[in-house]
C-alpha positions as CSV (number, residue, x, y, z in Angstrom):
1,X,142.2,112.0,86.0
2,X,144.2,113.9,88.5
3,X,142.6,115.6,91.1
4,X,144.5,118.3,93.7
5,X,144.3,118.5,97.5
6,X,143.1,116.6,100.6
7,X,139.5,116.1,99.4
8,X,140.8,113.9,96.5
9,X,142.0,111.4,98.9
10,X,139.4,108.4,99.7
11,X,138.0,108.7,103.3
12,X,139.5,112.4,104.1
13,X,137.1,115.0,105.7
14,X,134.6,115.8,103.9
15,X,131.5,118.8,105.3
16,X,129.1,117.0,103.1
17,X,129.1,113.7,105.2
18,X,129.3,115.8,108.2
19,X,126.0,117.0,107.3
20,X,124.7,114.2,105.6
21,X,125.4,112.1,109.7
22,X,123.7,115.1,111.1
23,X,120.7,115.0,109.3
24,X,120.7,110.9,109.6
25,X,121.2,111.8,113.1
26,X,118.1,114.5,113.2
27,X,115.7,111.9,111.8
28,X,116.6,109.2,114.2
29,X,116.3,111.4,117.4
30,X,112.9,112.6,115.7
31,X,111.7,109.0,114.9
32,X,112.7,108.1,118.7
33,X,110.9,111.2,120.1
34,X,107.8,111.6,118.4
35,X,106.6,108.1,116.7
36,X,105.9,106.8,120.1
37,X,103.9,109.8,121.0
38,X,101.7,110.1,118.1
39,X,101.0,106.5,117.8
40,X,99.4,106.1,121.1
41,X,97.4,109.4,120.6
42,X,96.4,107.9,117.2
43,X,95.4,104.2,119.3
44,X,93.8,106.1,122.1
45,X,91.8,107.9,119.7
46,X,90.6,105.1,117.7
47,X,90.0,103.3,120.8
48,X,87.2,106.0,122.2
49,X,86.1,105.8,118.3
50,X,85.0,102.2,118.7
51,X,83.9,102.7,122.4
52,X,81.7,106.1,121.0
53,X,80.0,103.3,118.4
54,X,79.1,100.9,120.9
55,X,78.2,103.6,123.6
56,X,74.4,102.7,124.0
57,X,75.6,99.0,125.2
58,X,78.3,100.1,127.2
59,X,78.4,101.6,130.7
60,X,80.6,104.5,131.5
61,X,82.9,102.0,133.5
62,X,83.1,99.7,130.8
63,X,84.3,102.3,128.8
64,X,86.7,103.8,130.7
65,X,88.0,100.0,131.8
66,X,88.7,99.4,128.1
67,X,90.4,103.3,127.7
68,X,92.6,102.1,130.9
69,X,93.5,98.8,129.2
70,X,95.2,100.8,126.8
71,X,96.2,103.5,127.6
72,X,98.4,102.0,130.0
73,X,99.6,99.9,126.5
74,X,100.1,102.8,124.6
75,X,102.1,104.9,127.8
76,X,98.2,107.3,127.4
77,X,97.1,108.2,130.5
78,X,93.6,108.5,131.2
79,X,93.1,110.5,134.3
80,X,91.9,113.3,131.7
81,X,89.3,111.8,130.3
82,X,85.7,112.7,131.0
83,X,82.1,110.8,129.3
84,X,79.3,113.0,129.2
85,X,76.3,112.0,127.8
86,X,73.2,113.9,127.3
87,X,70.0,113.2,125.2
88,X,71.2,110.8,122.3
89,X,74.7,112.1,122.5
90,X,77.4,111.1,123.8
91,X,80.9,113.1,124.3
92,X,84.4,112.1,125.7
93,X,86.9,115.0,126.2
94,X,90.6,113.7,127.2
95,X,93.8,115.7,127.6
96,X,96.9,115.0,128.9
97,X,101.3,115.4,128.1
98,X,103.3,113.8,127.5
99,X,107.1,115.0,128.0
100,X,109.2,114.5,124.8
101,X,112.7,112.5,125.9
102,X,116.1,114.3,126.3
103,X,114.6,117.5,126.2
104,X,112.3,117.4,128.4
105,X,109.1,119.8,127.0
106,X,105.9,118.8,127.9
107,X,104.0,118.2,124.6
108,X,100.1,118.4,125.1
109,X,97.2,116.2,123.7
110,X,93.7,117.5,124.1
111,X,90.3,116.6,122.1
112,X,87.1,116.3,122.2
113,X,84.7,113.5,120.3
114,X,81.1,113.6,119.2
115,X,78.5,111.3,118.5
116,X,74.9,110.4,118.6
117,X,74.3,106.8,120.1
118,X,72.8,104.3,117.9
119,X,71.9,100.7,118.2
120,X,74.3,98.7,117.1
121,X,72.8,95.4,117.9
122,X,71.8,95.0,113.7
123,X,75.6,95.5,113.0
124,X,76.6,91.9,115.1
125,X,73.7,90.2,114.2
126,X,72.6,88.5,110.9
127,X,68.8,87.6,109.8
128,X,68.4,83.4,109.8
């Protein structure tokens, strides 16, 4: 089959590979910015999660030792957060940012959680 012209010729320029490299290269810088980000927010929150189950054991410093532990893993920081509790509730509010590499925009985390304390001593314990 003959085919006409510099595109026939294997490994000429070709716009489709051009874009093809800059979308490869889109997704990478993506993966590199924002992967890291969300993952820690996702860890951070699951953390207080556990710490909101076990809230009626735990003292506020506990807590917050455990949120420190890490969020200095995860690159979190925990200055923002704040443990209110009132009645049979308790609350933790965090919100901090985080700046998003090479272009340097400030992204911004902020939530609060909600949830009555219950004792959880039946959960750790069997019946002999």
């Amino acid at each position: 089959m003959w085919v006409s012209g510099v595109r026939a010729r294997r490994g000429a320029f070709n716009w489709v590979t051009v874009f093809l490299v800059v979308v490869l290269l889109a997704i990478a810088f993506g993966a590199y910015a924002f992967v890291p980000m969300y993952y820690g927010e996702w860890t951070f929150r699951r953390v207080i999660q556990g710490e909101m189950i076990k809230a009626k054991e735990r003292t506020d410093q506990e807590m917050m030792a455990e949120f420190n532990k890490v969020g200095g893993r995860v690159g979190v920081p925990t200055d923002g957060v704040q443990i209110t509790r009132f009645n049979n509730e308790i609350r933790i509010s965090y919100k901090y940012d985080r700046v998003i590499p090479i272009l340097d925009k400030k992204m911004h985390f902020e939530d609060t959680l909600i949830r009555q304390m219950t004792d959880t001593q039946h959960l750790f314990h069997q019946n002999k």
